[in-house]
Predicted model as a PDB file, atoms N, CA, C, CB and O in Angstrom, pLDDT in the B-factor column:
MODEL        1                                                                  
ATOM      1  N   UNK A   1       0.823  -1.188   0.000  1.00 88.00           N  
ATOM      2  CA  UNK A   1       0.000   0.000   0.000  1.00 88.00           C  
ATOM      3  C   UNK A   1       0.870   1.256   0.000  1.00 88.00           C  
ATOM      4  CB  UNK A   1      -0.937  -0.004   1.204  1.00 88.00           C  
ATOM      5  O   UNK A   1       0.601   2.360  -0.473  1.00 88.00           O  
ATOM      6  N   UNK A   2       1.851   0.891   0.564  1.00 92.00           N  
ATOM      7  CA  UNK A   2       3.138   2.753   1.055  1.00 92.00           C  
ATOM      8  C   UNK A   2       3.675   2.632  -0.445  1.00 92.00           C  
ATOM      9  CB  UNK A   2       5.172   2.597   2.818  1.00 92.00           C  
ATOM     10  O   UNK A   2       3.922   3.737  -0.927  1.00 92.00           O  
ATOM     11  N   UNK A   3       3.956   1.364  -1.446  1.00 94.00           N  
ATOM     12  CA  UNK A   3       4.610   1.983  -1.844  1.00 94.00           C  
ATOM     13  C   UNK A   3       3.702   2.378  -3.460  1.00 94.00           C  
ATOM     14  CB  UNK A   3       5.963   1.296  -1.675  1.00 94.00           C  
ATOM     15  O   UNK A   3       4.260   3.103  -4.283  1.00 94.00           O  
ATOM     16  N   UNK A   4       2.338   1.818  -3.726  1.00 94.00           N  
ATOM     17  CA  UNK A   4       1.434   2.360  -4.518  1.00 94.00           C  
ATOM     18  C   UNK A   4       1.128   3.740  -4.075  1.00 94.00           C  
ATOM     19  CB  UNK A   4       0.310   1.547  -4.578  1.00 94.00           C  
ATOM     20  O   UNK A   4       0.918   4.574  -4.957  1.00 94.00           O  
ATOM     21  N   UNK A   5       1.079   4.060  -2.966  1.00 93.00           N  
ATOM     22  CA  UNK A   5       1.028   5.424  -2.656  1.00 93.00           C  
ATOM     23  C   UNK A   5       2.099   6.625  -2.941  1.00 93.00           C  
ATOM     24  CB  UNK A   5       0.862   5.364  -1.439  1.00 93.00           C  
ATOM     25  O   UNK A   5       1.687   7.725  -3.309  1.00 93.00           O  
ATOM     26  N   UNK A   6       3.518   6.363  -2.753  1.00 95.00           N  
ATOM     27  CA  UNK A   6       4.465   7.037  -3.089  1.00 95.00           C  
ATOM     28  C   UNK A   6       4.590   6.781  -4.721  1.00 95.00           C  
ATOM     29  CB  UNK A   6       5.626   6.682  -2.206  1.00 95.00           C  
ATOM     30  O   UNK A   6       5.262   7.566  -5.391  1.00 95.00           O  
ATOM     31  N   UNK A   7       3.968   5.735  -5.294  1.00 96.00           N  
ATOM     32  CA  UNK A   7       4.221   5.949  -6.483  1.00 96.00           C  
ATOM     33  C   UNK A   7       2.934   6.758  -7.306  1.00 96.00           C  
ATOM     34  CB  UNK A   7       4.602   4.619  -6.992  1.00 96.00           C  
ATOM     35  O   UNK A   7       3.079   6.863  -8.524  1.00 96.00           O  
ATOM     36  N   UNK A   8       1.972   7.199  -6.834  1.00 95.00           N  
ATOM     37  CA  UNK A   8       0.988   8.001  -7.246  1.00 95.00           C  
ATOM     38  C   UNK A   8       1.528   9.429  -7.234  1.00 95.00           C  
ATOM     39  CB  UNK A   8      -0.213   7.807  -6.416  1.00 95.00           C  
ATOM     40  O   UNK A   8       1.631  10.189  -8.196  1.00 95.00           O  
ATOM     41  N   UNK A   9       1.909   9.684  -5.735  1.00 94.00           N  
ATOM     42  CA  UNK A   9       3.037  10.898  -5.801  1.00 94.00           C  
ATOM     43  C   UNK A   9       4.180  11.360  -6.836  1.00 94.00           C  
ATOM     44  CB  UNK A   9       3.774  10.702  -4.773  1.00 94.00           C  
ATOM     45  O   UNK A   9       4.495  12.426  -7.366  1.00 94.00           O  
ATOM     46  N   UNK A  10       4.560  10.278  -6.860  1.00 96.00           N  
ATOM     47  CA  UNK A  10       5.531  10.302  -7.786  1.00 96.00           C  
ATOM     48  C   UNK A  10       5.401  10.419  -9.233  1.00 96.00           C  
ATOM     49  CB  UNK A  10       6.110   9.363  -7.597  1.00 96.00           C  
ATOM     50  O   UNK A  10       6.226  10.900 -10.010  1.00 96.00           O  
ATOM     51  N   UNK A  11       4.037   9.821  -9.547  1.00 97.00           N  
ATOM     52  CA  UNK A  11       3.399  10.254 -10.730  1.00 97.00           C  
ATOM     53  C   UNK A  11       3.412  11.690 -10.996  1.00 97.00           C  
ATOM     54  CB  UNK A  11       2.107   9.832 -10.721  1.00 97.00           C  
ATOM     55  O   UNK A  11       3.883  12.296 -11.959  1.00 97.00           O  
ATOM     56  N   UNK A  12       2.814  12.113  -9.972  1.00 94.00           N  
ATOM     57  CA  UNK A  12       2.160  13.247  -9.866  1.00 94.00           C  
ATOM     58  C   UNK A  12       3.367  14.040 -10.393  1.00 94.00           C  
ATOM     59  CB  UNK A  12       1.533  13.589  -8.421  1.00 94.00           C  
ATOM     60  O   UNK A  12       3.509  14.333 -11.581  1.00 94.00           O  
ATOM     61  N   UNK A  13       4.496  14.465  -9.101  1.00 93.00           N  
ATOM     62  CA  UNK A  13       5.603  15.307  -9.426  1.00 93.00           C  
ATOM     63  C   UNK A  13       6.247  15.007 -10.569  1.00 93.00           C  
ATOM     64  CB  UNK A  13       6.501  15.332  -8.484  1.00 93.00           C  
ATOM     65  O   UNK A  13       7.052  15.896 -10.845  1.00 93.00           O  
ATOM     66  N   UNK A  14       6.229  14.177 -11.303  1.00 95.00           N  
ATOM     67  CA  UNK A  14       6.740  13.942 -12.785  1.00 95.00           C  
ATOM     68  C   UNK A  14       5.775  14.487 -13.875  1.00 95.00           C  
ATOM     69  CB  UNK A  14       6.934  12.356 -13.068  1.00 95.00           C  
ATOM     70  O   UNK A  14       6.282  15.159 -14.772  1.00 95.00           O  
ATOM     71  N   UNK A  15       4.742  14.315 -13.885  1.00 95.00           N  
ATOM     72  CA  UNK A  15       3.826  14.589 -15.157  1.00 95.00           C  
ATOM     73  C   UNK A  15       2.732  15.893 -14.548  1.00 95.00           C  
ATOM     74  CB  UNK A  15       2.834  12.904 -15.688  1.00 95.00           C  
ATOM     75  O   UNK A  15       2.382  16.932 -15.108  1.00 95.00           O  
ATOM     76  N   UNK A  16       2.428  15.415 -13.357  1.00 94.00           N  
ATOM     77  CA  UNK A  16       0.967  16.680 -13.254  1.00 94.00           C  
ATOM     78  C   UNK A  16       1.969  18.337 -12.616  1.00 94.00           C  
ATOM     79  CB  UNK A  16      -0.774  15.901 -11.392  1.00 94.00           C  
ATOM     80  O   UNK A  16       2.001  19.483 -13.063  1.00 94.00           O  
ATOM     81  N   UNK A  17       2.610  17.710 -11.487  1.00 92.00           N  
ATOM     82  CA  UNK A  17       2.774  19.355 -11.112  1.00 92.00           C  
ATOM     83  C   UNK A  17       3.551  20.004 -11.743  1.00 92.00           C  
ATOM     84  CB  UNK A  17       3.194  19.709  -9.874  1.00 92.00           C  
ATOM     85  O   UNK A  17       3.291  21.179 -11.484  1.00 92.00           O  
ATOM     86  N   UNK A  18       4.822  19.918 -12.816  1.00 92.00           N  
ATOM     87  CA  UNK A  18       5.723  20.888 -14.325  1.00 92.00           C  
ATOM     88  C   UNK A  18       4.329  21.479 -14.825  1.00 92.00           C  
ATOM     89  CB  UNK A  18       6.753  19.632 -16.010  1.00 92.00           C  
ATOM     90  O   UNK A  18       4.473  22.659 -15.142  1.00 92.00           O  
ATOM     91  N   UNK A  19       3.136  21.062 -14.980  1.00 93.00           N  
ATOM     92  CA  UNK A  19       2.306  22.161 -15.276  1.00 93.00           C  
ATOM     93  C   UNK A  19       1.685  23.502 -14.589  1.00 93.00           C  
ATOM     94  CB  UNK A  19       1.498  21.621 -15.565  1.00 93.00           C  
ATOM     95  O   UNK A  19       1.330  24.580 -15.066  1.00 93.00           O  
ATOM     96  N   UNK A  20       1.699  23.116 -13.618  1.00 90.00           N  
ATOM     97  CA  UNK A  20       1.579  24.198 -12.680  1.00 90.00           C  
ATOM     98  C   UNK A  20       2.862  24.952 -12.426  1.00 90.00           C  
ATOM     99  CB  UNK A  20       1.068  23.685 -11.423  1.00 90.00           C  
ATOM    100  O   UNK A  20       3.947  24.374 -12.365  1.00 90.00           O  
ATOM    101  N   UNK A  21       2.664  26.712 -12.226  1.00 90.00           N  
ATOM    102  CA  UNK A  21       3.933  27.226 -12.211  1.00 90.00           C  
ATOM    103  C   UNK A  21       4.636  27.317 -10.376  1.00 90.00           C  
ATOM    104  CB  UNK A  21       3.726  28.819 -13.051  1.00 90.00           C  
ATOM    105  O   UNK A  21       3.717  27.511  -9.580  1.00 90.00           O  
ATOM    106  N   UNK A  22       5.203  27.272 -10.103  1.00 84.00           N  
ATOM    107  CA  UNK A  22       6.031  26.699  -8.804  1.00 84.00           C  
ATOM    108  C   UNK A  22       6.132  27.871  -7.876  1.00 84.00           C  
ATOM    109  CB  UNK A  22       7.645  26.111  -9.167  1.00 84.00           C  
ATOM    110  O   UNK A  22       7.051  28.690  -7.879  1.00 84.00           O  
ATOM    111  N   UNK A  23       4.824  27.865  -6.879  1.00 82.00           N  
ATOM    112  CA  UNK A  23       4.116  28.308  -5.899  1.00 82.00           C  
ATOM    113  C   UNK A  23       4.682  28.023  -4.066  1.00 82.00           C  
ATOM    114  CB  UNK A  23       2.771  27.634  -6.305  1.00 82.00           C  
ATOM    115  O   UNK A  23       4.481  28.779  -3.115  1.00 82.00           O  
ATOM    116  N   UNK A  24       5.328  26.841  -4.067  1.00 83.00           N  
ATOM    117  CA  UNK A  24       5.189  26.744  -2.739  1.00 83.00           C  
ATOM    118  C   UNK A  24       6.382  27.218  -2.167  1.00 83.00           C  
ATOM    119  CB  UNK A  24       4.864  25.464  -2.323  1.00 83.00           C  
ATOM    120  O   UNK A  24       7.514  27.508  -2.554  1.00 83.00           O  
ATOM    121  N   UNK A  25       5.409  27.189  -0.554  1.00 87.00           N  
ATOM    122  CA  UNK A  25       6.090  28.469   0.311  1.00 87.00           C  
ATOM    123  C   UNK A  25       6.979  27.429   0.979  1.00 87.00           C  
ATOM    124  CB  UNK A  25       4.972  29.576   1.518  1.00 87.00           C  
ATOM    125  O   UNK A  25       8.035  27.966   1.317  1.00 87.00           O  
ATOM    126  N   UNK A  26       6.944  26.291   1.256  1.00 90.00           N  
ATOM    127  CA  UNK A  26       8.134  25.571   2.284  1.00 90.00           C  
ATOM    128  C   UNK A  26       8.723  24.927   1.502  1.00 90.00           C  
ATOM    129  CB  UNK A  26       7.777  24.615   3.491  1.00 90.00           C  
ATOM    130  O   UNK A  26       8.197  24.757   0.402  1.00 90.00           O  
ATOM    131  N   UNK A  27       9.871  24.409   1.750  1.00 92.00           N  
ATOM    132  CA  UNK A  27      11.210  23.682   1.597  1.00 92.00           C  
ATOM    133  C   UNK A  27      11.349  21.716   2.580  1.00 92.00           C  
ATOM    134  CB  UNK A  27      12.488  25.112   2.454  1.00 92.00           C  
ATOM    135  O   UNK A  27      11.726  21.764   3.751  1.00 92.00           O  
ATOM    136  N   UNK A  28      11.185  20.974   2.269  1.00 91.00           N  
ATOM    137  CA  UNK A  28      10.359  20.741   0.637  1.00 91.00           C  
ATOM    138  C   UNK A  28       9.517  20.910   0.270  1.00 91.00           C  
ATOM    139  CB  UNK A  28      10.135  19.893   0.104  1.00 91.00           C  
ATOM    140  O   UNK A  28       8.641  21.095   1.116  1.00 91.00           O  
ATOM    141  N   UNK A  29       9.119  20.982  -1.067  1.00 90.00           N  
ATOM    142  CA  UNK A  29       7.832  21.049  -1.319  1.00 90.00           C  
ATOM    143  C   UNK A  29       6.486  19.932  -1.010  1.00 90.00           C  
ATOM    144  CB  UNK A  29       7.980  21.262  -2.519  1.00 90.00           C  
ATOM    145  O   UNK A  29       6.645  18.716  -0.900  1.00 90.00           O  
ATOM    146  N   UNK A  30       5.556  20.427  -0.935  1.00 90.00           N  
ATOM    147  CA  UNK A  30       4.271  19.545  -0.568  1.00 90.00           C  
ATOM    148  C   UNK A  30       3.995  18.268  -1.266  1.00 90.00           C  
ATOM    149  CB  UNK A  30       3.059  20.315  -0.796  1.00 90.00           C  
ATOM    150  O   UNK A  30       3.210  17.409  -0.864  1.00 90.00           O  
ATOM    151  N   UNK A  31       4.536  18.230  -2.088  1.00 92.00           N  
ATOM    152  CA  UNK A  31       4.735  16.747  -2.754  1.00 92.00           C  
ATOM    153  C   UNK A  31       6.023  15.571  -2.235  1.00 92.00           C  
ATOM    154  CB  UNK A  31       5.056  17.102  -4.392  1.00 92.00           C  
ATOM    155  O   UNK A  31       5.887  14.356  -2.093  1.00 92.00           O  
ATOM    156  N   UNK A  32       6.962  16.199  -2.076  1.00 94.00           N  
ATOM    157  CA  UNK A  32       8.080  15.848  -1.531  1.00 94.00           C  
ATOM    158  C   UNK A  32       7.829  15.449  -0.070  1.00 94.00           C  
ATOM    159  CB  UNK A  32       9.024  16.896  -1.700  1.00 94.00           C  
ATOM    160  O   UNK A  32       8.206  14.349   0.335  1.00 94.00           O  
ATOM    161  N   UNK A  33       7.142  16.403   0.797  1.00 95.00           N  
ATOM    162  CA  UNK A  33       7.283  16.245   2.169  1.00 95.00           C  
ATOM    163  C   UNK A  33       5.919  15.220   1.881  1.00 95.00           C  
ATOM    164  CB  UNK A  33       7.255  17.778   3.314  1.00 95.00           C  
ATOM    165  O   UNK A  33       5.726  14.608   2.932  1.00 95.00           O  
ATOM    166  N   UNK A  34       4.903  14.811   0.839  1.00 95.00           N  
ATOM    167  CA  UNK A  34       3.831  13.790   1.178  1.00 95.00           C  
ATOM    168  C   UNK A  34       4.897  12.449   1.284  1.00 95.00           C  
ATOM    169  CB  UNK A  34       2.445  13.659  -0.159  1.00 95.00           C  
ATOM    170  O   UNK A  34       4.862  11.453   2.006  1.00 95.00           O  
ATOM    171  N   UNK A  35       5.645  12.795   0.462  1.00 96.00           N  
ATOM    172  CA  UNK A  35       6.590  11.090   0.402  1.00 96.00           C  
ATOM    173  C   UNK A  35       7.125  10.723   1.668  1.00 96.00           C  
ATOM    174  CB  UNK A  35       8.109  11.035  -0.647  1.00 96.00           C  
ATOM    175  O   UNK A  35       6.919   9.715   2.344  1.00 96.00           O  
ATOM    176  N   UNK A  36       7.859  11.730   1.877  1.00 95.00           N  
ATOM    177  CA  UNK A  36       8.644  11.673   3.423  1.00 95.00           C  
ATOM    178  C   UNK A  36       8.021  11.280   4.685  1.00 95.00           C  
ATOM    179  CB  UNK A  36       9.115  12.992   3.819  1.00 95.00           C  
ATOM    180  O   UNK A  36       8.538  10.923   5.744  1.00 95.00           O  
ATOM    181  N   UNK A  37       6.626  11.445   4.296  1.00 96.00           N  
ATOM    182  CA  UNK A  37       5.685  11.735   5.463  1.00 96.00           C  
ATOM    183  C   UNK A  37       5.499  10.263   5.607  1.00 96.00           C  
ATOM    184  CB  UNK A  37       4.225  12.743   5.210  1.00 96.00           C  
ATOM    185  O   UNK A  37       5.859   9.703   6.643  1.00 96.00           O  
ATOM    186  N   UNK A  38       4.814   9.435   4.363  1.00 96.00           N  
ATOM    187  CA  UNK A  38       4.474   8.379   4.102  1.00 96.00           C  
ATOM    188  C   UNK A  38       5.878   7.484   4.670  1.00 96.00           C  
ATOM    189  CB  UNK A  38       4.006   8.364   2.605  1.00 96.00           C  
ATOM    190  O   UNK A  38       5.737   6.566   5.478  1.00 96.00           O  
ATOM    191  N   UNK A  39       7.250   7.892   4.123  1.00 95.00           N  
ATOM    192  CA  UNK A  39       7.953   6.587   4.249  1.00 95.00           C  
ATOM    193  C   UNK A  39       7.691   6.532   5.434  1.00 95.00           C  
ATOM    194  CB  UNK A  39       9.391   6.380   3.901  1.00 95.00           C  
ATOM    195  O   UNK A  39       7.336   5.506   6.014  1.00 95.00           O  
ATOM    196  N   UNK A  40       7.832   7.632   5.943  1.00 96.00           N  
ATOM    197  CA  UNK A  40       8.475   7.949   8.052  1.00 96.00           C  
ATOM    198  C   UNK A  40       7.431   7.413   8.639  1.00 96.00           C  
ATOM    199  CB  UNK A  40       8.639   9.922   8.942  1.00 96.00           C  
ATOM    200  O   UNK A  40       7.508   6.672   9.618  1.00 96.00           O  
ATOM    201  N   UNK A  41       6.329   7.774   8.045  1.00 96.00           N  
ATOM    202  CA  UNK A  41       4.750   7.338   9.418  1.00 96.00           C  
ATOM    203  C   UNK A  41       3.713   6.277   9.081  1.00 96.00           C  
ATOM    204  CB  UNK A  41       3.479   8.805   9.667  1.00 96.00           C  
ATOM    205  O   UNK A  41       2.849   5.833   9.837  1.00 96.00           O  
ATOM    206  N   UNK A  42       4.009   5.867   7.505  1.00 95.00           N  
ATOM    207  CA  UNK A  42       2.988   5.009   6.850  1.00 95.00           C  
ATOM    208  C   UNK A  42       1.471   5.896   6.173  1.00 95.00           C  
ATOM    209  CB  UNK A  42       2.552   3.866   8.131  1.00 95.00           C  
ATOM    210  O   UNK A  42       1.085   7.039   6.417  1.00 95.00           O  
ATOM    211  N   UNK A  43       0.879   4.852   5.277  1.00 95.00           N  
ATOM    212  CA  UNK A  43      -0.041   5.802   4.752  1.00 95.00           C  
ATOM    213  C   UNK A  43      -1.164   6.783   5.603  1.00 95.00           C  
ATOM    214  CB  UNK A  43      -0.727   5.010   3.897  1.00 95.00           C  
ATOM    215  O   UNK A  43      -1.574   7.878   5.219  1.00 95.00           O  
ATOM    216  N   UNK A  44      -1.341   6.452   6.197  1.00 96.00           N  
ATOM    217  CA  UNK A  44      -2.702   7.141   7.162  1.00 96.00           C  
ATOM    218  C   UNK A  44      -2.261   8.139   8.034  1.00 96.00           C  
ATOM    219  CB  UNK A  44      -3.504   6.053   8.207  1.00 96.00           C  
ATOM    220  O   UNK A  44      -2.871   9.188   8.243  1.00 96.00           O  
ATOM    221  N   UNK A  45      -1.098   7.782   8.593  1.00 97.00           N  
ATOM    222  CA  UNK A  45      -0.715   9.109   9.566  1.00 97.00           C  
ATOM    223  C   UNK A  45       0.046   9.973   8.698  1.00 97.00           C  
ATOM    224  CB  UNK A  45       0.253   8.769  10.984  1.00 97.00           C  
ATOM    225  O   UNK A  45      -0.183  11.150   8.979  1.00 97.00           O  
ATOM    226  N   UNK A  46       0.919   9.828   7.686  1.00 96.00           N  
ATOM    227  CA  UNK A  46       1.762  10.615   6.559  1.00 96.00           C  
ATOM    228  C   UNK A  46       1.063  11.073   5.525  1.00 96.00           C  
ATOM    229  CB  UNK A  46       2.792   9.847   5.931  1.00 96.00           C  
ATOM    230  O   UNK A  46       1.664  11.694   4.648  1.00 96.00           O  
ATOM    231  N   UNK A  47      -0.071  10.897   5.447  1.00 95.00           N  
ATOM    232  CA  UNK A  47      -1.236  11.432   4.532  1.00 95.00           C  
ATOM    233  C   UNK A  47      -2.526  12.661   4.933  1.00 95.00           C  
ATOM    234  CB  UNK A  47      -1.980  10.110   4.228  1.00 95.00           C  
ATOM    235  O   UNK A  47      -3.162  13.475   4.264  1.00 95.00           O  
ATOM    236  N   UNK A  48      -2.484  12.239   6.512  1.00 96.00           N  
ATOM    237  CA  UNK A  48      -2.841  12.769   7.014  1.00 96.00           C  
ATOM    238  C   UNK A  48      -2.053  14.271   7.354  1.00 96.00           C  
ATOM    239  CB  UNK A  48      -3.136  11.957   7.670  1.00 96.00           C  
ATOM    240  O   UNK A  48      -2.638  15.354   7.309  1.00 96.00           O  
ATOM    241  N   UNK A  49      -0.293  14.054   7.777  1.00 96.00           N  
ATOM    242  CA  UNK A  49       0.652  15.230   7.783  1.00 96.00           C  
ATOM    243  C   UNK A  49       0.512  15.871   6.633  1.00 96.00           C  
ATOM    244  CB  UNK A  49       2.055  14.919   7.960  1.00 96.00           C  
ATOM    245  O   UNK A  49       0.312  17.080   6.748  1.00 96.00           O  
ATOM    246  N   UNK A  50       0.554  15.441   5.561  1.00 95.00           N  
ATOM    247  CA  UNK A  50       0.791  15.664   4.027  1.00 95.00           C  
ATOM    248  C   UNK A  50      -0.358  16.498   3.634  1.00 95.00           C  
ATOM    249  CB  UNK A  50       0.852  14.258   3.104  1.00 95.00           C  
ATOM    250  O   UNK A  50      -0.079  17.481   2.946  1.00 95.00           O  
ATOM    251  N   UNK A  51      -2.011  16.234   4.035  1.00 96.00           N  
ATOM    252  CA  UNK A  51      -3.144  17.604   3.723  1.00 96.00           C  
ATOM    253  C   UNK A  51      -2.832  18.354   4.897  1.00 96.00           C  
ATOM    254  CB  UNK A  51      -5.028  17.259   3.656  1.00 96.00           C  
ATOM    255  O   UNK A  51      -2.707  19.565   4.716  1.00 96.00           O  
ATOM    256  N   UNK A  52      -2.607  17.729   6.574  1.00 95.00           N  
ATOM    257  CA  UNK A  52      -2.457  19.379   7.344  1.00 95.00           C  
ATOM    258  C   UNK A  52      -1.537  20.265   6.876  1.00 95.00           C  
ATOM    259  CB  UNK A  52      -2.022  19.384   8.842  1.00 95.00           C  
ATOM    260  O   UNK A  52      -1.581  21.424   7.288  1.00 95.00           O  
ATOM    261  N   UNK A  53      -0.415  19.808   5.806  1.00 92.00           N  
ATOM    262  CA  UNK A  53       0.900  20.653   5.775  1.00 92.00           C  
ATOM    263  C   UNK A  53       0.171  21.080   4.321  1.00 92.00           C  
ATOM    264  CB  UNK A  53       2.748  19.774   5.857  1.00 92.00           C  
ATOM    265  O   UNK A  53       1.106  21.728   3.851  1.00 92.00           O  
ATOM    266  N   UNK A  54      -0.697  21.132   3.483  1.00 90.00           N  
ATOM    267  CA  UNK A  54      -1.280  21.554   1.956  1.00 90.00           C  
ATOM    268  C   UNK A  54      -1.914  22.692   2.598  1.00 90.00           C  
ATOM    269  CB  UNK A  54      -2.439  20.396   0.972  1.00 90.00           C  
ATOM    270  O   UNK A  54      -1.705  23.829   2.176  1.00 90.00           O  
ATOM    271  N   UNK A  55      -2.952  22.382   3.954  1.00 92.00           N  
ATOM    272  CA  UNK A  55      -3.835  23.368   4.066  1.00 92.00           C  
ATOM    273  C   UNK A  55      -2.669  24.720   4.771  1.00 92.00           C  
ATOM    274  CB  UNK A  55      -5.285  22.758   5.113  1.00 92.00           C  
ATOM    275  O   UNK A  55      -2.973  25.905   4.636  1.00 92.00           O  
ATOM    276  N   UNK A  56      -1.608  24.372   5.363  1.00 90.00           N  
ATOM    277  CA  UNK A  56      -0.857  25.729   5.959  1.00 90.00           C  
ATOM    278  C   UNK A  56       0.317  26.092   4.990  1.00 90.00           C  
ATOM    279  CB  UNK A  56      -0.173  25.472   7.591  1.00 90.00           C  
ATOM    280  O   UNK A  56       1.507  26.379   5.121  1.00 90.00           O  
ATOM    281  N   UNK A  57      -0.691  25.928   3.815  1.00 85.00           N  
ATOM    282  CA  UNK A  57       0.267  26.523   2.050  1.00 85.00           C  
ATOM    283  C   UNK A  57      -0.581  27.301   1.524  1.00 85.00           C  
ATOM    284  CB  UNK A  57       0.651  25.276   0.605  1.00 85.00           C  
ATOM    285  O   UNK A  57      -1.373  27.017   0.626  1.00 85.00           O  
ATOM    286  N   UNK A  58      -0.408  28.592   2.212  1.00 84.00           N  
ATOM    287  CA  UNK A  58      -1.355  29.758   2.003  1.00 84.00           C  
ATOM    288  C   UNK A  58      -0.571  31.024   2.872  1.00 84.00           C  
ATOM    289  CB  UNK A  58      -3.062  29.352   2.647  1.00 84.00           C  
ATOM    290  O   UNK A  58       0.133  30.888   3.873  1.00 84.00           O  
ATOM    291  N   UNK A  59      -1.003  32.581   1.998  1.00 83.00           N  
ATOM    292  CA  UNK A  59      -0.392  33.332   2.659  1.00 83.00           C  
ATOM    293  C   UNK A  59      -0.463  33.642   4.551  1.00 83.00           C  
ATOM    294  CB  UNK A  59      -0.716  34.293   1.871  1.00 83.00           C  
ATOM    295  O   UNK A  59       0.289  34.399   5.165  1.00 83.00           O  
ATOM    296  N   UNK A  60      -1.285  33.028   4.981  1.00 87.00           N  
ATOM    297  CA  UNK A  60      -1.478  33.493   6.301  1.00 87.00           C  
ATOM    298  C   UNK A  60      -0.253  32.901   6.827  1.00 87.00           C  
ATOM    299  CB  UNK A  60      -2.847  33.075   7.033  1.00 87.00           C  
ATOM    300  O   UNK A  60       0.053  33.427   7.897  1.00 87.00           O  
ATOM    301  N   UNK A  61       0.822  31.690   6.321  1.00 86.00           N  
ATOM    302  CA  UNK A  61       1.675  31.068   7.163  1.00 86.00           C  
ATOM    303  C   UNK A  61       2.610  31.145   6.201  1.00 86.00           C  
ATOM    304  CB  UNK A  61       1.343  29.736   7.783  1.00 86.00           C  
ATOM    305  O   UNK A  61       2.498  30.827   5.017  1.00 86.00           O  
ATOM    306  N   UNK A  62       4.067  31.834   7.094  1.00 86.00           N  
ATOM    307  CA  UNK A  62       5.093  32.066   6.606  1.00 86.00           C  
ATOM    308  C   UNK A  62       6.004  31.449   5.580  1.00 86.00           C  
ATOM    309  CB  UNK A  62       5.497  32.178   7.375  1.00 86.00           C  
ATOM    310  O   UNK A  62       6.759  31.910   4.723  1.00 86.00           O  
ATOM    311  N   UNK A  63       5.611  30.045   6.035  1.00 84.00           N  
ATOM    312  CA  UNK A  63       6.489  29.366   4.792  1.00 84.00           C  
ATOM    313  C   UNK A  63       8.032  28.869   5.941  1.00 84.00           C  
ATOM    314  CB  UNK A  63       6.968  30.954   3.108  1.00 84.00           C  
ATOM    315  O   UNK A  63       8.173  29.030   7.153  1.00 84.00           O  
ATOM    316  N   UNK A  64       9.012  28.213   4.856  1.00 88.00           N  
ATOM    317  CA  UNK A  64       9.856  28.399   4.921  1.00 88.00           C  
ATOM    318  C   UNK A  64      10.523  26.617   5.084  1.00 88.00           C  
ATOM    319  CB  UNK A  64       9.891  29.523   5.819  1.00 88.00           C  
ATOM    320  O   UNK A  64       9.979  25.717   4.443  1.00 88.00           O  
ATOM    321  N   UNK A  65      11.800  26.313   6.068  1.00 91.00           N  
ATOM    322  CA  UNK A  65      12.011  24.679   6.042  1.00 91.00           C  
ATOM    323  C   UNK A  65      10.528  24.055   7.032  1.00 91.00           C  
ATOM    324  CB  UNK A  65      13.884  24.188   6.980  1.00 91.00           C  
ATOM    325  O   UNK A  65       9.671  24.558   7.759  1.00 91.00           O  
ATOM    326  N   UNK A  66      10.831  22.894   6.600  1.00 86.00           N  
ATOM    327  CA  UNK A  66       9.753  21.848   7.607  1.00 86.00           C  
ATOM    328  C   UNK A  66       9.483  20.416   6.692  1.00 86.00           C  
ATOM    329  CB  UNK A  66       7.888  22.762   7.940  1.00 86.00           C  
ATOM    330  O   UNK A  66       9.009  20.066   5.611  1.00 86.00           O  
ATOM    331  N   UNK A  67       9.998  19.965   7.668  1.00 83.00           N  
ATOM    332  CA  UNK A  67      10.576  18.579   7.630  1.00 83.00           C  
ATOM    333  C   UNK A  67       9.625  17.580   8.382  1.00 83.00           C  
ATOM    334  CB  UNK A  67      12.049  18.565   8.306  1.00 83.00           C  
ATOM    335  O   UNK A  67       9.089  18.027   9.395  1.00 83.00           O  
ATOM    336  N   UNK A  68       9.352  16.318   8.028  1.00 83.00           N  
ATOM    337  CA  UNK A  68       8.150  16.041   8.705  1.00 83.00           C  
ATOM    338  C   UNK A  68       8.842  15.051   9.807  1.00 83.00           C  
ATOM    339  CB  UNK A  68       6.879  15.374   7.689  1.00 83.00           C  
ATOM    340  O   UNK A  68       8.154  14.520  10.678  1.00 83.00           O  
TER     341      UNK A  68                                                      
ENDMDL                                                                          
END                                                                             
């Protein structure tokens, strides 16, 4: 299941997000830190880090490193 999941991600950052122009405020980016999240915690709790850390990707929050 972790690793059909990192490979959907991985889809993603290869083909879907080069279309979109390159927006995000933290280091790594929100695709990157979903992987990290997943290897480190497994799907449910790293998926779960992975939308709380999408929804605080907006100007009200500074941005910057964060590492999961």
């Amino acid at each position: 299941m972790k690793k059909a999941f990192i490979l959907i991600l991985r889809f993603w950052q290869r083909f879907i997000s080069p279309l979109y122009p390159p927006s995000c405020r933290y280091y790594p980016t929100c695709s990157e830190y979903a992987v990290l999240a997943v290897e480190k915690y497994g799907v449910l709790k790293g998926s779960i880090k992975a939308f709380l850390r999408i929804l605080r990707c907006n100007p009200l929050f500074k941005g910057g490193v964060d590492y999961p």
